[in-house]
C-alpha positions as CSV (number, residue, x, y, z in Angstrom):
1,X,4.0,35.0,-24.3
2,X,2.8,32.5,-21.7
3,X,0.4,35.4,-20.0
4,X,-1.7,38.3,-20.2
5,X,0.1,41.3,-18.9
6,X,-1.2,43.8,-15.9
7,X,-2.3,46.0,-18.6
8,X,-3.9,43.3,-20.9
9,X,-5.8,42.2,-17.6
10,X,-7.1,46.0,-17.0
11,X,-8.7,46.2,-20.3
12,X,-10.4,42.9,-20.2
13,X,-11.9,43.7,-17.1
14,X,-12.9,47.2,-18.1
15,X,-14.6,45.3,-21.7
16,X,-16.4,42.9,-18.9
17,X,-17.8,46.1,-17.4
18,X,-19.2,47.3,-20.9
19,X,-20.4,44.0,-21.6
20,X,-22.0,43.6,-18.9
21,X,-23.6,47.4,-18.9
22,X,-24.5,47.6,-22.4
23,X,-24.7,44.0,-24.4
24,X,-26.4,41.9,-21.9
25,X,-29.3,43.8,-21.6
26,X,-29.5,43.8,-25.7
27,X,-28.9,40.2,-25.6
28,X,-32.6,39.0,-26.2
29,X,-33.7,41.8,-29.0
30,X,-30.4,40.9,-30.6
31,X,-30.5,37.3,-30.7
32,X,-33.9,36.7,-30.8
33,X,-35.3,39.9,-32.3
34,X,-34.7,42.2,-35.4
35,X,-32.3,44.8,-33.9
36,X,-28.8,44.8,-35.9
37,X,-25.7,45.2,-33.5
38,X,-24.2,48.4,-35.0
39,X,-24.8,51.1,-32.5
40,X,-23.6,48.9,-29.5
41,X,-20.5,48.2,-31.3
42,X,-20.2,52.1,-32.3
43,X,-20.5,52.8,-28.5
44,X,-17.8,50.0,-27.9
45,X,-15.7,51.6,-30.3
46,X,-16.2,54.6,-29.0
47,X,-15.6,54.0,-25.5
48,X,-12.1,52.3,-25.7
49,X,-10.4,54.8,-28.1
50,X,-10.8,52.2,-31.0
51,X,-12.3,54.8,-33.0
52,X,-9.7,57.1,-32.1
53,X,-7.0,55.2,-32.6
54,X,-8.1,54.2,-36.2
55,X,-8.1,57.4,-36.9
56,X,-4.4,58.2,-36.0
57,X,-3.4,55.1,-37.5
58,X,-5.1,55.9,-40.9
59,X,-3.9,59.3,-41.0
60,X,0.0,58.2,-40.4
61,X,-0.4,55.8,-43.6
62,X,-2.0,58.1,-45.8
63,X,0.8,60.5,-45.0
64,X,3.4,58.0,-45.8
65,X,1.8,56.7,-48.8
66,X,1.8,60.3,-49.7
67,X,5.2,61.3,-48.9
68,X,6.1,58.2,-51.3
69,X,4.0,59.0,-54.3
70,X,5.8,62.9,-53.9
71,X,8.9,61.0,-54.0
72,X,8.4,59.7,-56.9
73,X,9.0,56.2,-54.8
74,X,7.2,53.4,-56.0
75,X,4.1,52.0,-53.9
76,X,4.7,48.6,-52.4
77,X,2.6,45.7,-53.3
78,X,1.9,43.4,-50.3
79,X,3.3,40.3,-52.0
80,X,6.7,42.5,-52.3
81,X,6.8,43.5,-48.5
82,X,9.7,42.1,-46.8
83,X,9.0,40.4,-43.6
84,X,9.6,43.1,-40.6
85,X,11.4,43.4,-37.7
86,X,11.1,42.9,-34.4
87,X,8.5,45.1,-32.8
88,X,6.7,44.3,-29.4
89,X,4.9,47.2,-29.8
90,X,2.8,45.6,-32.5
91,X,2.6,42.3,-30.3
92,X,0.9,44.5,-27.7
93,X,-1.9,46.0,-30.0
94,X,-2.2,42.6,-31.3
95,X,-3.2,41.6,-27.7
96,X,-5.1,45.1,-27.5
97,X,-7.2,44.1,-30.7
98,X,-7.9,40.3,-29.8
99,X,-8.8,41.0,-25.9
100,X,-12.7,42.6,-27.1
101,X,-13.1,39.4,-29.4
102,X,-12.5,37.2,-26.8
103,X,-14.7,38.8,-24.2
104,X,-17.7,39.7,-26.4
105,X,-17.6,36.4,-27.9
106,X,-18.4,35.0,-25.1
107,X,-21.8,36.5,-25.3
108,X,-22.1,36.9,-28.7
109,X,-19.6,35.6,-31.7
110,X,-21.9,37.1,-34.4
111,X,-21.4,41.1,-33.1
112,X,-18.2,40.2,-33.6
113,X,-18.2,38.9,-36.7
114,X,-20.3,42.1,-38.0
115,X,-17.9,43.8,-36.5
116,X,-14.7,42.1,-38.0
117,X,-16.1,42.0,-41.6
118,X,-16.9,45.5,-41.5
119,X,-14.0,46.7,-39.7
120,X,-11.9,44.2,-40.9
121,X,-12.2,42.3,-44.0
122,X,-13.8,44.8,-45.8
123,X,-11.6,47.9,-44.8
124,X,-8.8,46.3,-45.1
125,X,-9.4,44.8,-48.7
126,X,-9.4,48.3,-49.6
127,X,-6.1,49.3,-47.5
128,X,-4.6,47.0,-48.9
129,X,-5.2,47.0,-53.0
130,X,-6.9,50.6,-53.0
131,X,-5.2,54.1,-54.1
132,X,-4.9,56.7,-51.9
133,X,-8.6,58.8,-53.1
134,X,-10.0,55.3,-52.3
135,X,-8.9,54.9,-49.3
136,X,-9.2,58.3,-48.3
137,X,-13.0,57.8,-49.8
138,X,-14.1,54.6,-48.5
139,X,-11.7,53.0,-45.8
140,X,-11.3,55.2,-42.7
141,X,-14.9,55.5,-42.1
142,X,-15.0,51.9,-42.4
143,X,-12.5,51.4,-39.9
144,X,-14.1,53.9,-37.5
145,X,-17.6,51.7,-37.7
146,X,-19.2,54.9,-39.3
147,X,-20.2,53.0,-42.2
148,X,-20.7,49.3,-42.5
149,X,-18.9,47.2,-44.6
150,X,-19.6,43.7,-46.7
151,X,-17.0,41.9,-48.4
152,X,-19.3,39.8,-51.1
153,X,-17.3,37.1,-52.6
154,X,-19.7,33.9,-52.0
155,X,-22.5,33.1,-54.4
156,X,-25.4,30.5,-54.7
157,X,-23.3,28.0,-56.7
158,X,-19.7,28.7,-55.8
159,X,-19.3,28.4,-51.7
160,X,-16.1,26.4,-51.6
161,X,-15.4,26.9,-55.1
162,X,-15.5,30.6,-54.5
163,X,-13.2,31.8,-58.3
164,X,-13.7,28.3,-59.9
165,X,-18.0,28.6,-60.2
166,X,-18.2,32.7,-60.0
167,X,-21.0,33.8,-62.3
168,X,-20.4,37.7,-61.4
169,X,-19.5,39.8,-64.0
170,X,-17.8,42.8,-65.0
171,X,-18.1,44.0,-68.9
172,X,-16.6,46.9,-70.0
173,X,-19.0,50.1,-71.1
174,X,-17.0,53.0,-72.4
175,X,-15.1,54.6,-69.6
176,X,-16.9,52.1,-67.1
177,X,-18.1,49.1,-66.1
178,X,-21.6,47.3,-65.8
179,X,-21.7,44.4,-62.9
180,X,-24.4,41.7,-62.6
181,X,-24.4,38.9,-60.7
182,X,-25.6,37.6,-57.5
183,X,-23.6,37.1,-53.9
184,X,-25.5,35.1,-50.7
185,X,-24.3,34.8,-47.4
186,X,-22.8,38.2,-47.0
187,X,-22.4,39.2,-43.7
188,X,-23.9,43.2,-42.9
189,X,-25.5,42.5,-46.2
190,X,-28.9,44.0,-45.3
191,X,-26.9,47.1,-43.9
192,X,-24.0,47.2,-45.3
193,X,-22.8,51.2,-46.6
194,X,-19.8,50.0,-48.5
195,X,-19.6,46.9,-50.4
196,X,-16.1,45.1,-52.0
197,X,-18.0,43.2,-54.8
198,X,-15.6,40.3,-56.4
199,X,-16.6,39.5,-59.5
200,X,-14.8,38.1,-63.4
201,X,-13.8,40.1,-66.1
202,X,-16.4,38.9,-69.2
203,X,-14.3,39.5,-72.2
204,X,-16.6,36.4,-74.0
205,X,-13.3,34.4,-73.5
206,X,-13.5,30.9,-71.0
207,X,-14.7,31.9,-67.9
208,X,-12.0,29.5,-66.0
209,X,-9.6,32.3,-67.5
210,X,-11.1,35.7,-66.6
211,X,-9.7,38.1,-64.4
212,X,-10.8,38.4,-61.0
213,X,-11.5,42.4,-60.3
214,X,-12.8,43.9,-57.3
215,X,-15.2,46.7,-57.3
216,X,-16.6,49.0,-54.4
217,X,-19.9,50.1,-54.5
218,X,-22.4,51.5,-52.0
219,X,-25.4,51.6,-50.8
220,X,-28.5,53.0,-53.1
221,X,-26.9,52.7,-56.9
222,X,-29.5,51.8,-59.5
223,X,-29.4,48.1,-60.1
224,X,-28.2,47.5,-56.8
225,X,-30.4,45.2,-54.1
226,X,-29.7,44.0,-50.6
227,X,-31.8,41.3,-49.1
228,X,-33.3,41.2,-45.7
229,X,-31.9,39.3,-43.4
230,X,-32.1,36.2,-43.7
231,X,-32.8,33.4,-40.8
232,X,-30.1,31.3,-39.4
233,X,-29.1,28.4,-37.3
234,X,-26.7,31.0,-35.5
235,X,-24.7,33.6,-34.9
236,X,-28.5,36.0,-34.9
237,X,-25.7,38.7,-33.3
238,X,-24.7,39.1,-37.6
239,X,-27.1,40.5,-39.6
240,X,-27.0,38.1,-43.4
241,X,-27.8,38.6,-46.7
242,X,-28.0,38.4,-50.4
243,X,-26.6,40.8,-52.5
244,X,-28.3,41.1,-55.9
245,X,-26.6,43.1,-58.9
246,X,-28.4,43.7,-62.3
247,X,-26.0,45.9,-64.9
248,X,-25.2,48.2,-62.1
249,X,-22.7,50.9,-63.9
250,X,-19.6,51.8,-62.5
251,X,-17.0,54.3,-63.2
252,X,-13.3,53.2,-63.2
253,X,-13.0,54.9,-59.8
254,X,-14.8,52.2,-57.9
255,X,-11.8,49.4,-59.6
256,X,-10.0,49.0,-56.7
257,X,-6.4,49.9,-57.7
258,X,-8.2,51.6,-60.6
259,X,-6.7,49.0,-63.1
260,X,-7.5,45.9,-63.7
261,X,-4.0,44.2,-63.0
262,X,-4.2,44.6,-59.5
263,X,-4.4,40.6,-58.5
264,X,-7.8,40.0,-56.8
265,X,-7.0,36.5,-55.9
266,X,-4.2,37.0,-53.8
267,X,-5.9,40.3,-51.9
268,X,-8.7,37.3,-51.7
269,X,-6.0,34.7,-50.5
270,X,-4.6,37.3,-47.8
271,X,-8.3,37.9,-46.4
272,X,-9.1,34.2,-45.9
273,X,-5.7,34.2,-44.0
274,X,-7.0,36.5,-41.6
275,X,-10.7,36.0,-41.4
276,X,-8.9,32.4,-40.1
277,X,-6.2,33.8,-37.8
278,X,-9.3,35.9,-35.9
279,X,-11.1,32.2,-35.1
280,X,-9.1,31.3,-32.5
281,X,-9.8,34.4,-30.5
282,X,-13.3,34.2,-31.3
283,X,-12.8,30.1,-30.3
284,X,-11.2,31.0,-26.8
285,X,-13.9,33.6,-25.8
286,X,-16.7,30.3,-26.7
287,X,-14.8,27.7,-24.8
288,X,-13.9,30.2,-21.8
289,X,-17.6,30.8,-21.4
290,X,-18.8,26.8,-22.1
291,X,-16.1,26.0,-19.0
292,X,-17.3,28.6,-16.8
293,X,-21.2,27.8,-17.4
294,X,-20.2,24.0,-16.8
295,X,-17.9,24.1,-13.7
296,X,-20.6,26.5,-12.0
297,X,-24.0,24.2,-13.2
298,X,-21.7,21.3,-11.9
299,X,-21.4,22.6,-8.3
300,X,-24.9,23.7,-8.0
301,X,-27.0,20.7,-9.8
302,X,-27.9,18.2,-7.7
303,X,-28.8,14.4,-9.0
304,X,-28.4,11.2,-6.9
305,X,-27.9,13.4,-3.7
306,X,-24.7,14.5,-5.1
307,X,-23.7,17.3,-7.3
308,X,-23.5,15.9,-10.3
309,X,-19.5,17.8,-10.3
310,X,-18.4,14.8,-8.0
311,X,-18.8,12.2,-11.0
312,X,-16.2,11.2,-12.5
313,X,-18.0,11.1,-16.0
314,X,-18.9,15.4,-15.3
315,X,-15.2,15.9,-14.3
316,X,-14.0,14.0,-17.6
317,X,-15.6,16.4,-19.5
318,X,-14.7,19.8,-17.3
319,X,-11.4,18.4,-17.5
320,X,-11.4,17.8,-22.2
321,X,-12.8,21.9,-22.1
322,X,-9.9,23.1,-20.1
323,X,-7.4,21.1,-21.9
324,X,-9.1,22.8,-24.9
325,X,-9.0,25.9,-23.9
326,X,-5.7,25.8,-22.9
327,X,-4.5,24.9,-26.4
328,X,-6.3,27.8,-28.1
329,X,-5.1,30.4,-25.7
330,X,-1.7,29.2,-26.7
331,X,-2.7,29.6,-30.5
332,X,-3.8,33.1,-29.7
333,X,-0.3,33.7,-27.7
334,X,1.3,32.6,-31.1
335,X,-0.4,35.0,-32.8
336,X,0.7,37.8,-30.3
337,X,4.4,36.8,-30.5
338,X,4.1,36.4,-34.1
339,X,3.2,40.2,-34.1
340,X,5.4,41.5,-31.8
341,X,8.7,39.4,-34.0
342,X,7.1,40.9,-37.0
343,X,5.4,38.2,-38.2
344,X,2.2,36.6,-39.0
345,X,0.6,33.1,-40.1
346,X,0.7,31.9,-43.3
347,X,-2.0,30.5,-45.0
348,X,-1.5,27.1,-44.3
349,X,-1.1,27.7,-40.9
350,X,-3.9,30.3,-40.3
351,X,-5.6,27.2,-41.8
352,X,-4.1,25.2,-39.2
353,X,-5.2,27.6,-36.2
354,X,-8.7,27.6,-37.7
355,X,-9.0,24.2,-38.4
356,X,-7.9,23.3,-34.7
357,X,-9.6,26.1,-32.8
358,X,-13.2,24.9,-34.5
359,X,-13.4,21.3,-34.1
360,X,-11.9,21.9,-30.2
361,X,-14.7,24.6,-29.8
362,X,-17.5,22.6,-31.2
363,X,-16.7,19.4,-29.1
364,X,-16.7,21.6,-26.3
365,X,-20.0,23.1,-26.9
366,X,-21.7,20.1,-27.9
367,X,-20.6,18.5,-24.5
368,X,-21.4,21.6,-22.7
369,X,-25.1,21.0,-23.7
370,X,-25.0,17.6,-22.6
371,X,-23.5,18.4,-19.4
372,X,-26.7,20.6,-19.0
373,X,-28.9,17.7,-19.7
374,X,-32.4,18.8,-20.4
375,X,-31.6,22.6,-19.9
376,X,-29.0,22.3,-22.1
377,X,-31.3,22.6,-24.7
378,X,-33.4,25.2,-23.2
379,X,-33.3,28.7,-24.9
380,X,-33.0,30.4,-21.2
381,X,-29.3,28.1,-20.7
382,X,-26.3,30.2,-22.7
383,X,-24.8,27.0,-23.9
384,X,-27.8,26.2,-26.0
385,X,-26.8,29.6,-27.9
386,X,-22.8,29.4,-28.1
387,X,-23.4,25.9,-29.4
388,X,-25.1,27.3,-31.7
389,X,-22.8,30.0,-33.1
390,X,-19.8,27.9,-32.4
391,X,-21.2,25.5,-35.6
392,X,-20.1,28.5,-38.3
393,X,-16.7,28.5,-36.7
394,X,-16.2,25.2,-39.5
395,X,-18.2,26.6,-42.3
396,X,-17.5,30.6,-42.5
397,X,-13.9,31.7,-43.8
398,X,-13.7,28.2,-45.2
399,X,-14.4,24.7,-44.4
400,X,-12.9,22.4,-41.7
401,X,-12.7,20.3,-45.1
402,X,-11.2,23.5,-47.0
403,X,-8.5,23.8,-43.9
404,X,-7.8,20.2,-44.3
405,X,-6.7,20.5,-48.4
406,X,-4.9,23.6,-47.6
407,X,-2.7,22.0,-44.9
408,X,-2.2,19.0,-47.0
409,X,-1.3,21.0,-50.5
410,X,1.0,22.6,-48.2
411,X,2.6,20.0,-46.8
412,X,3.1,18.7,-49.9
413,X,4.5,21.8,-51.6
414,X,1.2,22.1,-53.7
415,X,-0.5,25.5,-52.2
């Protein structure tokens, strides 16, 4: 793919148009007020068949996945799926999917990431690991932004290290289960209806050799506390919090899988692959808006009698953000290929894209703000607010310094 189609053009215009209408205005409550994101991205969903389409979508795999099980056929794990083939179909709702992240990042990355948690990460963790009553229970209304989702792995001790420091527990209580522990930085958090908790299996054996089990759990159980949101840096568009869990009880029906074989880590591992893939989407919508902020303050700001576009200096730096975002729009053209041959990243290269699409984004923001001078770090200038969400592009979903060990141990045949 080397450009957007007719079509692929007709949307994005038509998500400029809602953007415009119905996220602008909600700009300054959002970012610098209380009010969560959620019913602006309901109407979004809403208005563009996303809903819909989830709906038809869901309803085809639960009817496979029930045809199967009457079959007598058995389920497939993920890690068994063989790769598919070629489907450009799927390369087109690839492009369909990753056209609204890139246009309402460029007002706001952290809607989207409420949106791609809930949607997302957390929908799909149960999609992809859950049985059929779960998923019939707790993922479609998920994936139609009904409910809100939360996908609480990270704790107070154990960012990086997210399985090798994990204090949460599971014990065993008859029939059931009572969890405890403690998860920060959970995105929806404060809001969140449905909640994958991660957590180890206490059997009083080593805690380096537990289990890892996932649980879902919702909103209002005894023992169960959310935080209120708490104050960041960025990204004021994602509501964050701290989940707090003290013996909450459980029945085996909130296991996901309902056994305790189901491997946690590698439904974990296949998350982080594509809460990294989604960056560089999010990346392009940042650095599309950074150029077009610059190359329009650098025609109309006049210093020396000039504007200041006619230095060579200014056009240096116009010239490092469109060689940037050239490079991540051909990342995000990978991705859509990838799809539409019936494949995807792997780790190490989602890792990769992530790793890339960060740094590229966060150089162009920070000279964005400098190009802007003085208003650059004015609240009323945009840049001053994508710089600031473009910093969690290398902290959330991993590390730039996670990405750079997973490429590495890769490389090396270590990962």
């Amino acid at each position: 793919m080397i450009e957007w189609s007719e079509m692929h053009l007709a949307i994005r215009d038509a998500m400029r148009r809602f953007i415009e209408a119905e996220v602008v205005p909600k700009m300054k409550d959002i970012e610098h007020g209380d009010e969560p994101p959620y019913d602006v991205l309901r109407r979004m969903v809403a208005t563009f068949g996303i809903k819909d389409m989830a709906e038809a979508r869901f309803a085809h795999q639960i009817a496979k996945e029930k045809a199967r099980t009457a079959s007598g056929t058995a389920p497939t794990r993920p890690e068994e799926k063989k790769p598919r083939g070629p489907n450009p179909e799927a390369g087109n709702e690839m492009a369909m999917r990753l056209i609204p992240v890139i246009e309402l990042c460029k007002y706001s990355p952290g809607m989207v990431t409420a949106l791609g948690v809930s949607m997302g990460l957390t929908a799909n963790a149960i999609l992809s690991r859950g049985t059929i009553a779960q998923k019939e229970r707790w993922a479609l209304p998920l994936l139609t932004l009904d409910k809100i989702g939360a996908w609480a792995i990270t704790e107070p001790g154990s960012g990086s290290d997210a399985f090798g420091a994990m204090k949460s527990s599971a014990r065993r209580d008859g029939d059931g289960y009572l969890l405890s522990g403690s998860k920060t930085f959970i995105t929806n958090g404060p809001y969140a209806d449905t909640i994958v908790f991660i957590c180890k299996l206490d059997e009083g054996n080593d805690a380096k050799h537990r289990k890892v089990l996932s649980f879902v759990l919702d909103r209002g159980m005894p023992g169960l506390v959310q935080s209120k949101a708490l104050r960041k840096m960025g990204l004021h568009g994602s509501p964050t919090g701290e989940l707090f869990l003290d013996d909450v009880r459980v029945g085996k029906d909130r296991l996901l899988g309902e056994t305790e074989d189901v491997p946690a880590r590698s439904e974990a591992k296949d998350t982080f692959t594509s809460e990294r893939t989604g960056v560089a989407a999010m990346a392009l919508g940042i650095v599309e808006q950074c150029l077009r902020l610059c190359v329009d303050y650098a025609k109309t700001r006049v210093q020396f009698g000039r504007p200041i576009g006619e230095f060579q200096l200014i056009q240096l730096k116009l010239a490092k953000m469109e060689v940037a975002r050239m490079n991540i729009q051909n990342l995000v053209f990978r991705q859509i290929e990838l799809a539409a041959a019936g494949r995807s990243l792997t780790l190490a290269e989602a890792s990769a894209c992530k790793l890339y699409a960060a740094q590229a984004t966060m150089d162009v923001c920070i000279e964005a703000v400098q190009l802007f001078g003085g208003n650059g770090y004015m609240a009323e200038y945009q840049v001053e607010q994508l710089c600031r969400d473009a910093k969690v592009l290398q902290i959330y979903g991993g590390t730039d310094e996670i990405q750079i060990s997973q490429i590495a141990r890769s490389l090396m045949g270590a990962a």
